[in-house]
KOLDREN-395031 format. One line per 8 residues: number of its first residue (from 1); for each residue z, y, x of C-alpha. Coordinates in steps of 0.5 Angstrom, whole numbers. Each point is the difference from the previous one (the first is absolute). Layout:
! KOLDREN-395031
NUM> Z,Y,X  ... .
This chain:
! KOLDREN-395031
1> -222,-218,-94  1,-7,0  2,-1,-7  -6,4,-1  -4,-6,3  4,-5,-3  -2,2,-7  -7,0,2 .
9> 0,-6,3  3,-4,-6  -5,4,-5  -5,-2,5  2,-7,-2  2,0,-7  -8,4,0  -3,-7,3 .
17> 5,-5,-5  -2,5,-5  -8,0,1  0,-8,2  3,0,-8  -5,4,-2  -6,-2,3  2,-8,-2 .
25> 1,1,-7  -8,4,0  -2,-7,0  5,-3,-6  -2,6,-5  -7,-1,3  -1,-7,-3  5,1,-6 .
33> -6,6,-3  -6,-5,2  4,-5,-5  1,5,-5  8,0,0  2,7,-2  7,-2,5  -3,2,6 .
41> -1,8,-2  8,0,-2  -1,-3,8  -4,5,3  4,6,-3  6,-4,3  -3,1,7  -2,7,-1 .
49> 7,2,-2  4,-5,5  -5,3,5  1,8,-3  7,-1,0  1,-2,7  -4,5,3  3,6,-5 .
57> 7,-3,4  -4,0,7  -2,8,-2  8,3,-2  1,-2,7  -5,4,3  -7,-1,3  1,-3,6 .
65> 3,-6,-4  -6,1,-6  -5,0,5  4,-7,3  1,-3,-6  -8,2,-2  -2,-3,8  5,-6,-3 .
73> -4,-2,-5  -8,1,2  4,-5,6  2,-5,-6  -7,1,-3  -3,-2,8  4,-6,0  -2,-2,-7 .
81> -8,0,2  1,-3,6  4,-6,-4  -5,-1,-5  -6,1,4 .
């Protein structure tokens, strides 16, 4: 059980790394599309499939650890509104 608990809690915070990654790098893509530079679409597709792939490893743990990870990045999420504003 306690490894159970252990593998939740790092999913827990690699999810808020990852969603702090994710949710920063909105902005970046954000402004390369408002100038125009077709990059931030390869950007945007990177972050879907940096994020997707995270949480494909977090579900062949199971769903507890899913459910962590997923909890994870909605906290990085939080923390990036909260710093921007």
């Amino acid at each position: 059980m306690m490894a159970a608990s252990a593998i939740m809690a790092a999913a827990a915070l690699a999810g808020i790394a990852m969603g702090w990654v994710h949710f920063v790098t909105l902005t970046r893509v954000t402004a390369m599309l408002v100038a125009g530079r077709i990059a931030g679409v390869g950007l945007q597709m990177a972050r879907f499939a940096l994020l997707g792939a995270f949480l494909w490893v977090c579900a062949k743990g199971g769903w507890p650890v899913l459910l962590a990870g997923a909890s994870g990045v909605l906290a990085g999420r939080a923390l990036v509104l909260r710093r921007l504003g």
